[in-house]
Every structure is written in C-alpha cells, then in structure tokens.
MARMARLUM-124223 format. One record per atom (N, C-alpha, C, O): residue in one letter; y, x, z. Coordinates in steps of 0.02 Angstrom, whole numbers, padded with zeros to 5 digits, always signed. Layout:
N
aYXZ;...
// end
This chain:
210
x-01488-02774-01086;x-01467-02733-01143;x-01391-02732-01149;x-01364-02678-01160;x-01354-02792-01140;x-01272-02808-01152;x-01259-02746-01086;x-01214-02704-01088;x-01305-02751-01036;x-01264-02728-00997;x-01269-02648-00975;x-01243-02619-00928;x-01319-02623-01032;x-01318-02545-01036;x-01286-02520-01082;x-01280-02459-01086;x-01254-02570-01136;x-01214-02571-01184;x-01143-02546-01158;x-01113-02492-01162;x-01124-02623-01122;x-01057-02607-01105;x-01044-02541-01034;x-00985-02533-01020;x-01090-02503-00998;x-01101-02455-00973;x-01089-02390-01018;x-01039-02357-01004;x-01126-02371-01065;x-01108-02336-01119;x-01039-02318-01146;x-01010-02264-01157;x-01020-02398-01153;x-00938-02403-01196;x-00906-02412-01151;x-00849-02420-01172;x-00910-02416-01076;x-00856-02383-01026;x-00836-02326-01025;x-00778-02306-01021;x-00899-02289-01029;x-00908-02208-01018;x-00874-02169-01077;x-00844-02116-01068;x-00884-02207-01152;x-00841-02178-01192;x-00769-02170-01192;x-00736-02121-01210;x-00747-02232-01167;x-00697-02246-01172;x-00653-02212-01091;x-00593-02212-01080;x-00699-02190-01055;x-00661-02158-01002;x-00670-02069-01039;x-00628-02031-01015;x-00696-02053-01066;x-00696-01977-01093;x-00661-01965-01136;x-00636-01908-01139;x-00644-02022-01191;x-00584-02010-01211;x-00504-02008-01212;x-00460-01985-01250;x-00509-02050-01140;x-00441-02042-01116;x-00438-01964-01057;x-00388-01936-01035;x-00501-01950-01046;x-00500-01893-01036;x-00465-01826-01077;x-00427-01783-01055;x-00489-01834-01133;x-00472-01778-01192;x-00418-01782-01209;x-00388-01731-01225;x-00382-01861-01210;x-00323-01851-01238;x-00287-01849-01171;x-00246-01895-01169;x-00287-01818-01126;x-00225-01815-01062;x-00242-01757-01052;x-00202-01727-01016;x-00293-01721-01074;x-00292-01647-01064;x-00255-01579-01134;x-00281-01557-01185;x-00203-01567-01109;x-00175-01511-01138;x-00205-01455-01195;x-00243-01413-01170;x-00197-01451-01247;x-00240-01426-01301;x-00237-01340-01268;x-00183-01317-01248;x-00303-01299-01265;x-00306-01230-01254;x-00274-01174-01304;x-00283-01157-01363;x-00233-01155-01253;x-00198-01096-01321;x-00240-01043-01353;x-00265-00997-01319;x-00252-01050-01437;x-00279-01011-01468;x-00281-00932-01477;x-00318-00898-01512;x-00223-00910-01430;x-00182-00843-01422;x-00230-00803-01354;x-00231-00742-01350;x-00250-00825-01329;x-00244-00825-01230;x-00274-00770-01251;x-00271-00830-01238;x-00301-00718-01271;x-00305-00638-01269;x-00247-00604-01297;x-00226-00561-01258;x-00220-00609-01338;x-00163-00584-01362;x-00118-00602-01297;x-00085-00560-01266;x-00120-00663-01283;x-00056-00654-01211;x-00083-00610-01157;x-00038-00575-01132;x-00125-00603-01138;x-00168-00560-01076;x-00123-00480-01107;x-00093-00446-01066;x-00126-00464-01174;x-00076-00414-01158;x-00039-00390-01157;x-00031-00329-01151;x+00006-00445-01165;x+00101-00460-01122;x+00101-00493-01071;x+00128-00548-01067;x+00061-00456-01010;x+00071-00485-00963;x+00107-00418-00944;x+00092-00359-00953;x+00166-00452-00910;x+00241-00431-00874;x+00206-00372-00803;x+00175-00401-00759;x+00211-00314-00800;x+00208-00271-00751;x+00264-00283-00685;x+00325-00284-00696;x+00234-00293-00614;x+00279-00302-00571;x+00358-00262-00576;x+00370-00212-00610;x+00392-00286-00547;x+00459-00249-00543;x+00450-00183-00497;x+00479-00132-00514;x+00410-00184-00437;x+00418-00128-00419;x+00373-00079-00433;x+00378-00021-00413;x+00321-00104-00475;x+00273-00062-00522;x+00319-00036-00591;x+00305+00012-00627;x+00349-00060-00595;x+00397-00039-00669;x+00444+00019-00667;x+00448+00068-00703;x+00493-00007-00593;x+00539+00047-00576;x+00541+00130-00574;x+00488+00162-00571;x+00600+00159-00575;x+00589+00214-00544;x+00571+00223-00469;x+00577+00182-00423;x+00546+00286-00466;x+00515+00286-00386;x+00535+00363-00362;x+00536+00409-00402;x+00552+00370-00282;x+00560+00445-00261;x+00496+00449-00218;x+00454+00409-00198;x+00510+00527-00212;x+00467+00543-00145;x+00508+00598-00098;x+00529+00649-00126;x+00519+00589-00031;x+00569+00625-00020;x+00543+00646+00052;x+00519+00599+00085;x+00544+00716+00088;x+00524+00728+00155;x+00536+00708+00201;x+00573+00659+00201;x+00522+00725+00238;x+00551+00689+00321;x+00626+00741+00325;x+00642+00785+00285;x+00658+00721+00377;x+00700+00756+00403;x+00713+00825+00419;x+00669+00840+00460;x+00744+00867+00411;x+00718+00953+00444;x+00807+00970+00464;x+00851+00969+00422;x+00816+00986+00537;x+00852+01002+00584;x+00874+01087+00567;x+00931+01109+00558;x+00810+01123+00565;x+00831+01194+00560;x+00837+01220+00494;x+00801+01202+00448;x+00883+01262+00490;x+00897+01301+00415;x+00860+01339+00377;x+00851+01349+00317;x+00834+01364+00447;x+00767+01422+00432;x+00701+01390+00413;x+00657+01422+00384;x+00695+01319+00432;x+00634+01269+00401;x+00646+01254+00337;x+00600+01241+00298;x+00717+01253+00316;x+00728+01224+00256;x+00722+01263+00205;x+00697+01245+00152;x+00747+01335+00218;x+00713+01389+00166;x+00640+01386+00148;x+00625+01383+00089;x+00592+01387+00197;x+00525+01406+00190;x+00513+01336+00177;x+00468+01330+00135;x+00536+01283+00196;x+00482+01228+00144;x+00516+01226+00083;x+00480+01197+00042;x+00578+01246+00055;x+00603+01262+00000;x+00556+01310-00061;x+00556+01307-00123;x+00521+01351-00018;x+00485+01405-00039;x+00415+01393-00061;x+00381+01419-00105;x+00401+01338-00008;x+00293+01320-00021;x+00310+01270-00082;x+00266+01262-00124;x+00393+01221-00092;x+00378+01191-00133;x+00365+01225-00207;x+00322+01210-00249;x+00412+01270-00209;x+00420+01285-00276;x+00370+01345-00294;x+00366+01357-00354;x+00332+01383-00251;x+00259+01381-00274;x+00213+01341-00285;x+00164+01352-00320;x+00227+01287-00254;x+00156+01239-00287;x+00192+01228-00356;x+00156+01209-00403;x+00232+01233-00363;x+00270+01215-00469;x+00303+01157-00461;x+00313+01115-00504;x+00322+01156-00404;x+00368+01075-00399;x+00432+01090-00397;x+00453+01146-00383;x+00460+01050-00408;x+00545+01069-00411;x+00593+01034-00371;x+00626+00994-00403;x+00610+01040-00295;x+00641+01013-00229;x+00716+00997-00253;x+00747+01026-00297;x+00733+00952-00219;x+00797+00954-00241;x+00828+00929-00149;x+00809+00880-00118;x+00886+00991-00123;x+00899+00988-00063;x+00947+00943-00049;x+01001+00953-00078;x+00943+00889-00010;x+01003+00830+00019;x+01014+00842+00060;x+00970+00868+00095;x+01090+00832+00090;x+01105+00824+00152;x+01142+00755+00163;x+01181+00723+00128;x+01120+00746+00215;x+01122+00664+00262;x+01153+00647+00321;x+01105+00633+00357;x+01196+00639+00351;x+01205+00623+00428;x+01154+00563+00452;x+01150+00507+00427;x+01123+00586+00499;x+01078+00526+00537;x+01067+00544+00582;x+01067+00604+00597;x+01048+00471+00636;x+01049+00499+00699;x+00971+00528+00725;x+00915+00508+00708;x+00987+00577+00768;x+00912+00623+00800;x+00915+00616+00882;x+00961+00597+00918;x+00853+00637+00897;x+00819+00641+00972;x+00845+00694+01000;x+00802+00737+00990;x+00877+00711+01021;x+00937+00760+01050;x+00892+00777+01148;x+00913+00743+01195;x+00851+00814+01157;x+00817+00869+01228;x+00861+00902+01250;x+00882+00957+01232;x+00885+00854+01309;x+00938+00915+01337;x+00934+00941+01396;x+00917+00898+01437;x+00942+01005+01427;x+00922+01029+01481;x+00976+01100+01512;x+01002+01147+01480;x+00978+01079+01594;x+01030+01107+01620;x+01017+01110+01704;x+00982+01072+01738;x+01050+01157+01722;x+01044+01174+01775;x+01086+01108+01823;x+01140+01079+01816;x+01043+01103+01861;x+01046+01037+01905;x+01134+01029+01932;x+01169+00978+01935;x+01148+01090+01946;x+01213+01093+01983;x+01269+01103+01922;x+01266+01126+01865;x+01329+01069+01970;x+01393+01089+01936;x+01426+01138+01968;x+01416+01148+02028;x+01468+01172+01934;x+01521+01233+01975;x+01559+01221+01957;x+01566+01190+01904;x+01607+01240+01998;x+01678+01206+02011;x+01736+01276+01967;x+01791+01270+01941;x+01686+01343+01975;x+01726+01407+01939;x+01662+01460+01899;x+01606+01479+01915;x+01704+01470+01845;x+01674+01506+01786;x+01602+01556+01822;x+01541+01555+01814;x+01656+01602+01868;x+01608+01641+01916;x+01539+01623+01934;x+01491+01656+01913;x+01529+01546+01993;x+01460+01522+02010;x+01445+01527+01957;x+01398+01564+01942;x+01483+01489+01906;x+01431+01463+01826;x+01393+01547+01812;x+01333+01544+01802;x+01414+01598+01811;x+01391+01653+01803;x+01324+01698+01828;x+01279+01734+01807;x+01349+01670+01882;x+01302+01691+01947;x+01235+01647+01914;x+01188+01667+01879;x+01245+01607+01930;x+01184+01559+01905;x+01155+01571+01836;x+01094+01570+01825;x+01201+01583+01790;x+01161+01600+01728;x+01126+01668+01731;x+01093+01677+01680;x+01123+01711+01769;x+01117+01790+01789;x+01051+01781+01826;x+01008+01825+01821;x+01038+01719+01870;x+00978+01696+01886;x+00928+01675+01854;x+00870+01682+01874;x+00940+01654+01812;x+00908+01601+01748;x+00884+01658+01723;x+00824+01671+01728;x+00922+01693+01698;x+00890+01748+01653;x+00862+01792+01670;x+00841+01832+01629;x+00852+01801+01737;x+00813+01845+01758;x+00762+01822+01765;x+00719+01865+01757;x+00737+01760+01779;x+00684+01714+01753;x+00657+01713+01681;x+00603+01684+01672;x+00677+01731+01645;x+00662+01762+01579;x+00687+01692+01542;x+00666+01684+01484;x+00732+01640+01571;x+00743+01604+01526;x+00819+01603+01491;x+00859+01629+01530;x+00849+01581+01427;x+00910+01582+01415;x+00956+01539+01440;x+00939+01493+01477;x+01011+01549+01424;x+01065+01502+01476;x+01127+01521+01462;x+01141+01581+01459;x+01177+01469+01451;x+01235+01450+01433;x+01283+01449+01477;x+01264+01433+01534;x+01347+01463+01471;x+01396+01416+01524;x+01427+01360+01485;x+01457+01379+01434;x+01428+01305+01493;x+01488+01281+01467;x+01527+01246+01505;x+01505+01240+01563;x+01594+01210+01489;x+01640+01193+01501;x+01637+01113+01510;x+01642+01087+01455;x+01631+01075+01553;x+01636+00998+01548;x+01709+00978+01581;x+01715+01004+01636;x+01745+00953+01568;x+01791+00932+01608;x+01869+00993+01640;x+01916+01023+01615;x+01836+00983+01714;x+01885+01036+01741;x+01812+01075+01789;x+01818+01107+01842;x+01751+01060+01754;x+01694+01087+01797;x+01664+01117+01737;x+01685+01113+01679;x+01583+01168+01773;x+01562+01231+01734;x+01481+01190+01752;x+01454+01161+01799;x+01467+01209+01683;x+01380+01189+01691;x+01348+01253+01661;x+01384+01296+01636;x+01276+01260+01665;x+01237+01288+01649;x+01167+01258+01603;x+01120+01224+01624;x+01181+01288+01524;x+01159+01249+01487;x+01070+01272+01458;x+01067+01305+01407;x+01022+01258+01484;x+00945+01311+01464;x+00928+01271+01394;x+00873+01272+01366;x+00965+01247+01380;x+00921+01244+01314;x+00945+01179+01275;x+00961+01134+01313;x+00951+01165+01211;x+00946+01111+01174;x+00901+01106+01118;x+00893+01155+01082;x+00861+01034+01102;x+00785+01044+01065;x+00824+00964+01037;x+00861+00922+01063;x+00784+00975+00957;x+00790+00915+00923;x+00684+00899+00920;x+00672+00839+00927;x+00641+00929+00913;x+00580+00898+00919;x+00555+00923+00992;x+00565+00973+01027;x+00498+00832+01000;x+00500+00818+01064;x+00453+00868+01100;x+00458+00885+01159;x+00392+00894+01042;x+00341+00970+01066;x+00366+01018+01100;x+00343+01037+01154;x+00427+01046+01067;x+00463+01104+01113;x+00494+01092+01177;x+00506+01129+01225;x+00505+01018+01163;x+00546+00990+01244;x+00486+00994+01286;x+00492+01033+01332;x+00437+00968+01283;x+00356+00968+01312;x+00367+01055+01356;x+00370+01074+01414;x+00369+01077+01309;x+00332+01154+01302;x+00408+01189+01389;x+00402+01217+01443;x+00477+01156+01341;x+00518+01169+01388;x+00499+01159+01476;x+00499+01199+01523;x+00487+01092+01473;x+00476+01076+01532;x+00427+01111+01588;x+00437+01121+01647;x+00368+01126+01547;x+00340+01165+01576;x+00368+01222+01607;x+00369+01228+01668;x+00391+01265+01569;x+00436+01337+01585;x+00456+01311+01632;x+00441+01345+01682;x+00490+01258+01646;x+00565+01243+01693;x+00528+01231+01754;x+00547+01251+01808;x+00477+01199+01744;x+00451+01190+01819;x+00396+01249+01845;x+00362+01232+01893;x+00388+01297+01825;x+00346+01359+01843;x+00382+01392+01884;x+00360+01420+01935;x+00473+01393+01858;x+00509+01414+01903;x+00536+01393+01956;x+00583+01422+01984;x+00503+01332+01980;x+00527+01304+02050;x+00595+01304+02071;x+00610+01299+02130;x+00649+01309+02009;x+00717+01318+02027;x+00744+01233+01997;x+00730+01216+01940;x+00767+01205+02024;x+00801+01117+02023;x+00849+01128+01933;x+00897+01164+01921;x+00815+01087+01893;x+00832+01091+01838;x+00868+01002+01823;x+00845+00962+01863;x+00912+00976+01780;x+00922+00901+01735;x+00907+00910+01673;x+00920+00958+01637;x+00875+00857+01660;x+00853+00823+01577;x+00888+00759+01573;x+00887+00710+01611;x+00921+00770+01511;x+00947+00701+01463;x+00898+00705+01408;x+00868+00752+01382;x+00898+00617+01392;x+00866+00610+01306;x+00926+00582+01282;x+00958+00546+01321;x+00956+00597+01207;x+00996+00547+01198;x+01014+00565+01108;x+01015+00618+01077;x+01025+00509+01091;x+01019+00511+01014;x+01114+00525+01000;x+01163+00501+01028;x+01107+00581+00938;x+01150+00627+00928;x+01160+00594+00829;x+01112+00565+00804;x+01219+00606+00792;x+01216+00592+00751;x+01247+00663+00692;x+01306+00680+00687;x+01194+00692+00659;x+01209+00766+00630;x+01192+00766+00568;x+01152+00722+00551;x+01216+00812+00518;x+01195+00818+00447;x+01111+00841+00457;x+01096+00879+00503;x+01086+00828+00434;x+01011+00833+00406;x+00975+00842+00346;x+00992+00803+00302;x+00942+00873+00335;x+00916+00893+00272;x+00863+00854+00264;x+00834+00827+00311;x+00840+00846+00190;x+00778+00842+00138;x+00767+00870+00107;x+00803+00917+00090;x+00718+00859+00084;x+00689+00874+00002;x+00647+00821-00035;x+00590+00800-00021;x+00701+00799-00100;x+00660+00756-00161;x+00663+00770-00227;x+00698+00811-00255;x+00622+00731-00250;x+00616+00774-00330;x+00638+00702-00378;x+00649+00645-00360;x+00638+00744-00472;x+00643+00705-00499;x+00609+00643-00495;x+00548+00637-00501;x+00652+00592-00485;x+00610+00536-00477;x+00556+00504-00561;x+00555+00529-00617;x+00528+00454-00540;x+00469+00448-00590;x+00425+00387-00593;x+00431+00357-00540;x+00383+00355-00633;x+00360+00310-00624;x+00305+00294-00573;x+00284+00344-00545;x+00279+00241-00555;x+00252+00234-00479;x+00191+00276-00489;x+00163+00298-00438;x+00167+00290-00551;x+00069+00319-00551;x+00114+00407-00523;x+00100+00423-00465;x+00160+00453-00560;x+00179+00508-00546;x+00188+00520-00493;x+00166+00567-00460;x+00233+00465-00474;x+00276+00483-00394;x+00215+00450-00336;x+00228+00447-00275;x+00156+00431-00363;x+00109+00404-00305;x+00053+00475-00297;x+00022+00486-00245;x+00048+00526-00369;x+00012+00582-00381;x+00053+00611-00350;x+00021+00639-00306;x+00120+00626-00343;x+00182+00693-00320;x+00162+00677-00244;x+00133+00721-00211;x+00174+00628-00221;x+00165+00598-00149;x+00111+00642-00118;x+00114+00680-00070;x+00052+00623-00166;x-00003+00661-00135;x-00012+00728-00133;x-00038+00758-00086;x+00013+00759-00193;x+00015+00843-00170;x+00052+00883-00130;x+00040+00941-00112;x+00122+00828-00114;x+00159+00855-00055;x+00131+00846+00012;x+00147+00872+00065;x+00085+00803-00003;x+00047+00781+00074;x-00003+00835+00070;x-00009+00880+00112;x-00026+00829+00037;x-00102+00931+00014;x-00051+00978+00050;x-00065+01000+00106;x+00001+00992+00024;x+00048+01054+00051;x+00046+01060+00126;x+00057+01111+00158;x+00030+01004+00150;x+00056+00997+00226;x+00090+00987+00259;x+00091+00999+00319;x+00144+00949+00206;x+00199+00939+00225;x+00196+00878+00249;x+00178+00833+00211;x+00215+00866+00320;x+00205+00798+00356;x+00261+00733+00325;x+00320+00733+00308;x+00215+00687+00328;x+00265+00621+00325;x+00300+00618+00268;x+00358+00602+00276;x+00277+00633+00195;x+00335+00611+00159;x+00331+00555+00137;x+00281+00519+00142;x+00399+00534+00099;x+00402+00458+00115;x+00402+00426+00031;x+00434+00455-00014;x+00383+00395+00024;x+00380+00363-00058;x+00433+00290-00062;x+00418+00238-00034;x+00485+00298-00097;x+00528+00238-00111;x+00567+00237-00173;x+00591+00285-00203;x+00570+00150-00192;x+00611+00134-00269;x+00673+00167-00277;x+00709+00161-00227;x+00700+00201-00324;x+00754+00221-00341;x+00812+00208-00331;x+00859+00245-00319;x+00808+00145-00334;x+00879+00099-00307;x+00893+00098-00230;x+00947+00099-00200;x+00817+00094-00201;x+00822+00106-00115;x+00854+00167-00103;x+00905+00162-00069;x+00834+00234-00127;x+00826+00305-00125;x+00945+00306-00145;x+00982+00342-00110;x+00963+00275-00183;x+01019+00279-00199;x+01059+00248-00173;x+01115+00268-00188;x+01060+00187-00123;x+01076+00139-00080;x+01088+00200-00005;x+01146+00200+00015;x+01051+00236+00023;x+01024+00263+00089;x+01052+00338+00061;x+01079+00373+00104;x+01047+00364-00007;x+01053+00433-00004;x+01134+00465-00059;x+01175+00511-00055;x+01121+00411-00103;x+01149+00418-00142;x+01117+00464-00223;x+01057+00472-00235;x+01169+00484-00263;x+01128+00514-00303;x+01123+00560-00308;x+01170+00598-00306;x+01044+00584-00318;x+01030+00677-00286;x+01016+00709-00358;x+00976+00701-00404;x+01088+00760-00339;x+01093+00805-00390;x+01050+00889-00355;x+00993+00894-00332;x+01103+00946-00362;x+01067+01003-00357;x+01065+01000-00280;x+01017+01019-00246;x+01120+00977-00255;x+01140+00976-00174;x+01170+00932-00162;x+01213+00927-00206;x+01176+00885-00121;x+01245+00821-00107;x+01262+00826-00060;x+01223+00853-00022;x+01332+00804-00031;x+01354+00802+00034;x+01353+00765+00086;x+01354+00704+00084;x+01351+00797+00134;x+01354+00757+00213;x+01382+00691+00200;x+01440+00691+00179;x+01339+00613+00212;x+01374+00555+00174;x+01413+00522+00262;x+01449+00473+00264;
// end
C-alpha cells in the first residue's frame, strides 16, 4: 500500500513541475492569426514587362494588340546585349569593282547583298538577323545556291525595346501576367519593382537608351 502511495505522489509531483515549466497559452492566438505579417515580396510592388523586340515595325503592332486588349503599354528603351547572324560572301576583294561584280551575282540569285568596306578590303554582306529562326531559314537559301558563303555568331550590344505597365500588387500583376500571355505574347517576364528600377530604371511614357 506505502508503496502505491508513494508511486502516486511521485507522479503528482512530477506533473506539477510539469505545469509549472510550461509557458501559460496566449488567450489572444486568433486575434494574432490576423496580424500575421504578409511576405515582403507578396507586399511589394510588382511589374510585368515583355521580352525584348529588335524591330520597330514589331514594336508598333505589339503596341497595337496591347492597347486593344484595354491595357495600357508603356514603351522602354534599353541597351543590351543580342545574338547578332551574320552572313557574307566567303571572299574578300581587294577593289570596290570585284565587290560589285559579286554582289550582281548574288542578286541574280534572288538574294540581297551589300558591299561594305573593312579595312583597306571590300566584302559582300547577304544579310544580318537578330532571331536565330530567320538565320535557320537563311542558311538554307545560302546553301541551295551552291555558291561558298561565311557565318559569324556574335553578341552585339544595341538599344532594345519593351513593353511594361503600371506596376501593381502581386494578385494584379500575377492576373496582367496572364492576359499578356492569352495575347500571345511570348515570354513575359514578372518582377518586384525595385528589381524592375535597379535594371530599367523608372518607366515613364518613354525612357532613354540607359
């Protein structure tokens, strides 16, 4: 009996040093659940901004699908560097003339062609491409004609265009994201405000070549 006794009054006496080393439960804990702090990059402003566009004539017409869908573009310009397709007649000439002759060939091949000037020598220039599809598409042409053509790849550094809009909180600019992607417009890119102003600066109606 003593000794289911003092079994008992162990057990009490270990549960109450239990209770008292355990931390009293805060009477609030729903009321705090809703001040709980929203991430920082859930809070921020946010852009959404297109890919890159090289030609002028691209930049009108996606200028155009945007602002029928009811969105409102805002055009940047950027220097960055691009994929620069370059292509040229294999040979050098030593006088304006060959360079002539040769371009007079080319084109009678139905393809276009340049002279230019390197040095104290004359090249013949068929073409320059910033996307890599048309270089594809080039190559083909070039070799149908069985005439000895050179290709360079080489990264070039040029003003470049976008398009981004008023920036906005992450639920808007994650909805904007998506209807520019509906449009068809490839690749646009979603980033924090501060990133977007760091890389672009701040986009007013137009900004300049940075």
């Amino acid at each position: 009996m003593r000794s289911l006794f003092s079994i008992l009054l162990a057990g009490l006496l270990i549960w109450l040093a239990w209770i008292s080393w355990q931390p009293p439960a805060p009477q609030n804990i729903a009321q705090n659940r809703s001040h709980i702090s929203v991430p920082e990059s859930e809070s921020q402003p946010w852009r959404v901004i297109t890919r890159k566009i090289i030609s002028k004539a691209a930049v009108g017409s996606m200028q155009k699908r945007l602002k029928q869908a009811g969105l409102k573009p805002i055009r940047i310009t950027h220097r960055e560097a691009v994929e620069l397709h370059a292509f040229d007649d294999a040979r050098t000439f030593v006088t304006k003339k060959e360079a002539s002759r040769a371009k007079g060939d080319w084109e009678k091949l139905n393809m276009s062609a340049d002279i230019m000037k390197s040095n104290h020598a004359f090249t013949v220039s068929l073409g320059r491409f910033f996307i890599a599809g048309h270089a594809m598409r080039m190559h083909a042409r070039l070799k149908k004609t069985g005439k000895p053509y050179r290709y360079e790849k080489r990264q070039i550094t040029i003003p470049v265009y976008r398009f981004t809009f008023p920036s906005g909180n992450a639920t808007e600019s994650r909805l904007l994201w998506q209807k520019v992607q509906e449009l068809g417009i490839a690749e646009p890119a979603l980033m924090p405000e501060k990133q977007f102003v760091n890389v672009y600066g701040k986009a007013g109606p137009e900004n300049q070549p940075r």
